[in-house]
Phi, psi and omega in degrees: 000298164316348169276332186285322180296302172328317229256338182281319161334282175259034119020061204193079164301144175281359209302306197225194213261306171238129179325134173252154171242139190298100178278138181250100191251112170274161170208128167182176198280130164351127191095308178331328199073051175284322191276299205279336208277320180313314187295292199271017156255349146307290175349255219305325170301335184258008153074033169188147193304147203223188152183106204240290213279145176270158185225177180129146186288126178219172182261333194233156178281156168279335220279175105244284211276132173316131189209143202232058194287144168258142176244153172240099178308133195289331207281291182312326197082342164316116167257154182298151174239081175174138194236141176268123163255120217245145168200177227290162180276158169306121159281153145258342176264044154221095160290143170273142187301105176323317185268021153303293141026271159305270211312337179280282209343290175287353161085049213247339195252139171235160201285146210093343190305125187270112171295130193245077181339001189241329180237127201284130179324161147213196181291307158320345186283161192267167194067042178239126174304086191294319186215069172302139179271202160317295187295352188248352180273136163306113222240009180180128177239147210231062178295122186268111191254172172226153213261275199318339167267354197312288199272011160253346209324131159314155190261332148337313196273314146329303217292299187307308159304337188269348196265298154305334178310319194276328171273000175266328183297292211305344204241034196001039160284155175277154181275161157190146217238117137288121171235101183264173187052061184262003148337285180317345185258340197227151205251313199304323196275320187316317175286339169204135189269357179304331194303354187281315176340324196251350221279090158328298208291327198265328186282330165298329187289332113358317204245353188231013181249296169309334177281276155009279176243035159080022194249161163308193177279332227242010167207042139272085203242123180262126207234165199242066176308142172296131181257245159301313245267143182241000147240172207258153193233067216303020187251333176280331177292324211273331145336273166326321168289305177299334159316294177305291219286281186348299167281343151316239172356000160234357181278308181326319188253021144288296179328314158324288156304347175267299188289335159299355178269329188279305202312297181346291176306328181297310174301000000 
């Protein structure tokens, strides 16, 4: 686990003449834990439980502004190169507006930008980024499922995740699945978390997720977020961590692929 932080730690892709950070678009249904998953990779870089982003069972998402979290080892003063990105959670009597979407997608919204449920960004809005680079776009998106919801998920909610979906294929960013509160899906993993490795309940739970939303297996990745807990936990850390690096690693070869398309065009 301590080789894996290092290795996120020192960190520092070659792509351009300055190092760009791997932007990270969490997406997922109110609860789900996209907010707890942030706290709890703050945690572990800051070597004690944290809590910057709010969390909490609410009825309504807490989240309405768009946020661009930086993380920061503590020891070092290193910040990390890769930003979580938070926006309002999946509803089912509230849809987010797709082309809200878009515009994160495409790096048109900048962080802080305060979302209006009644008036949809346009180009017009004020702080919107009219001619965005590399570094401002979503370079991978990360939907936060909750493993215990898996076989009830709303076809409102389905409905709502395949609709982005469709606009992320087109636009050939990579996918990756949090399959968070997998404590809930397994008595086993509750009792220790090491059991998912081994966990039947959780690998089914994977494999009817992966089918679900059109993703491999190998971008189902299930992680246990700090919750209750008031201390740090390397087994729950080292979940988290492997997630991250995964995903880190397919944010790489999108980037890859965008500048080889630009060198291309350029010729």
């Amino acid at each position: 686990m301590l080789k894996l932080k290092k290795e996120l730690i020192d960190y520092d892709p070659e792509d351009v003449s300055k190092p760009l950070s791997r932007n990270i678009l969490l997406i997922g249904q109110i609860g789900a834990g996209k907010s707890s998953f942030f706290n709890s990779v703050s945690s572990i870089f800051r070597g004690k439980i944290t809590s910057k982003a709010c969390t909490g069972s609410f009825e309504h998402s807490l989240t309405t502004v768009f946020r661009k979290y930086a993380i920061t080892e503590h020891k070092s003063g290193e910040t990390l190169k890769l930003r979580l990105c938070d926006t309002r959670g999946l509803e089912e009597d509230s849809s987010v507006d797709p082309q809200d979407i878009v515009y994160i997608l495409d790096g048109h919204v900048p962080d802080r930008y305060q979302f209006n449920p009644t008036s949809a960004m346009t180009p017009d809005s004020l702080g919107f980024i009219q001619n965005p680079k590399l570094g401002d776009v979503i370079h991978c998106v990360a939907f936060v499922v909750d493993g215990s919801t898996v076989d009830v998920m709303s076809q409102k909610i389905l409905k709502q995740i395949k609709a982005l979906q469709t606009r992320i294929i087109k636009k050939s960013i990579p996918q990756v699945v949090f399959l968070t509160k997998i404590d809930k899906v397994c008595p086993k993993v509750d009792e220790d978390v090491k059991h998912v490795f081994y966990s039947e309940a959780v690998r089914n739970t994977v494999d009817k997720l992966a089918e679900v939303m059109g993703l491999p297996r190998g971008h189902i990745l299930p992680i246990k977020n700090y919750e209750n807990e008031t201390d740090l936990d390397s087994d729950m850390d080292l979940l988290i961590l492997k997630a991250l690096k995964q995903t880190i690693n397919f944010a790489d070869d999108y980037i890859e692929e965008q500048l080889e398309k630009k060198n291309t065009n350029d010729e």
